[in-house]
C-alpha positions in Angstrom: 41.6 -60.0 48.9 45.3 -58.7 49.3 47.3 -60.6 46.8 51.0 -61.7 47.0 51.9 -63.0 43.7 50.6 -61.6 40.2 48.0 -64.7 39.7 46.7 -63.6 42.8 46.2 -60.1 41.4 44.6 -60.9 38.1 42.0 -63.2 40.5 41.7 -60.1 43.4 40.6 -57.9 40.9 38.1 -60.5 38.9 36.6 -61.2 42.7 36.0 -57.4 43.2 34.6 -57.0 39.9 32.1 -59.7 40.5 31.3 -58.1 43.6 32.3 -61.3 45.6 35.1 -59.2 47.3 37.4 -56.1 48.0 40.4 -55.6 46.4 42.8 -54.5 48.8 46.7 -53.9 49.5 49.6 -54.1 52.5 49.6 -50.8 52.1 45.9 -50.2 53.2 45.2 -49.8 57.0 41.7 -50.7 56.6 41.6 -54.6 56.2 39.5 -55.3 59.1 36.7 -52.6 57.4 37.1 -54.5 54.3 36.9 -57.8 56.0 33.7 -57.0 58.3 31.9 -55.8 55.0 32.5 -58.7 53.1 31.5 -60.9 55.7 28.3 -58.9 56.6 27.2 -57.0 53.5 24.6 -59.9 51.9 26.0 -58.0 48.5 29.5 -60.2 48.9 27.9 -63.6 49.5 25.2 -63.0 46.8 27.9 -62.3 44.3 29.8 -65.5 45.3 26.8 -67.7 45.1 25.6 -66.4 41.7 29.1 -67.2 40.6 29.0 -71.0 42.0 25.5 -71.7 40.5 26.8 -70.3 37.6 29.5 -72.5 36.8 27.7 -75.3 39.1 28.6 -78.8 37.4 31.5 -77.6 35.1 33.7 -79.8 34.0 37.2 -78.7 34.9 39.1 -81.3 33.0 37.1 -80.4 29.8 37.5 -76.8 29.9 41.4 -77.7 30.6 41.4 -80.0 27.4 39.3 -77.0 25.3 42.4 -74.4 26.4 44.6 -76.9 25.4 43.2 -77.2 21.7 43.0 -73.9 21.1 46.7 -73.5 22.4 47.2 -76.3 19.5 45.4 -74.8 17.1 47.5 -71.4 17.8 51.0 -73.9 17.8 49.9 -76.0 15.4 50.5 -78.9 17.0 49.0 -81.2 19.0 52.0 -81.2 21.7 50.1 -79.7 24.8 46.8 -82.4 24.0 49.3 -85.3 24.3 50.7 -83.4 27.8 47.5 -83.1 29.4 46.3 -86.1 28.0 48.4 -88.8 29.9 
């Protein structure tokens, strides 16, 4: 993964930690090495698939409202719940 913006980072580097992908830069003259690995190194796709079944049938909308509460619970209000609620 070669990120542009710093979200992208933070989620380049969870990838390689996971062993999903390669963290990689502009700078780096080796992204079709990087790229031929993770596409034929059964390592990679393992990774990615024990992270899917993993987090298979999560509800995103409920982990979005449980942030929120705890963002609440840290503002003491209940601001963002009404936000996200509509």
């Amino acid at each position: 993964m070669i990120p542009n913006y710093k979200e992208q980072l933070y989620t380049s580097v969870q990838v390689a930690k996971m062993g999903a992908g390669i963290f990689g830069s502009r700078e780096d003259p080796s992204h079709r090495d990087a790229l031929l690995a993770v596409l034929n190194e059964p390592r990679f796709g393992e990774a990615a698939r024990k992270f899917a079944e993993r987090y298979q049938g999560q509800d995103v909308s409920e982990a979005l409202m449980q942030i929120t509460r705890q963002i609440d619970a840290v503002l003491g209000s209940d601001s963002a719940t009404t936000f996200v609620a509509r």
